[in-house]
C-alpha positions in Angstrom: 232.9 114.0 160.0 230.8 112.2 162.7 233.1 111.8 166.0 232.0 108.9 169.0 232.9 109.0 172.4 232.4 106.3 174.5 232.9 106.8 178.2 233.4 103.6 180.6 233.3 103.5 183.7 234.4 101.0 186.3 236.6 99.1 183.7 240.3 97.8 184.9 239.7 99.2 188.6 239.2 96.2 191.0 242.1 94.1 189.2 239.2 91.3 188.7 238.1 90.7 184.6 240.7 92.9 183.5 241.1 94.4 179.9 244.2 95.9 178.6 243.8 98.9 176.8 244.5 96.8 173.2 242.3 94.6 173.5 239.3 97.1 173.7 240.6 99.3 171.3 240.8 96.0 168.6 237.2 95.4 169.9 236.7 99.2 168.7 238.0 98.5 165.4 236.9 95.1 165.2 233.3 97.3 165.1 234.2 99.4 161.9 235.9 102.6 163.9 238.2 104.3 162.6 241.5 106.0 164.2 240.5 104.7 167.7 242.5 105.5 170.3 241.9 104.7 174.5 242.7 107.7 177.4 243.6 105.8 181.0 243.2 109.0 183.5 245.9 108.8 186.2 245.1 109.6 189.9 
């Protein structure tokens, strides 16, 4: 089984153009992924 990772960086963090976690995971599936899930890293 193939496995993606996609790694994003600068997203959500000046408050400006935000995306809520749901909406890029739809996107994601939207695309033909399967079992997508998103990981917000906490200070």
């Amino acid at each position: 089984m193939k496995r993606h990772i996609a790694l994003l960086r600068g997203i959500n963090i000046s408050g400006k153009n935000k995306i809520p976690m749901v909406e890029l995971k739809s996107c994601f599936i939207e695309l033909g992924y399967i079992d997508v899930f998103t990981y917000l890293k906490g200070k």
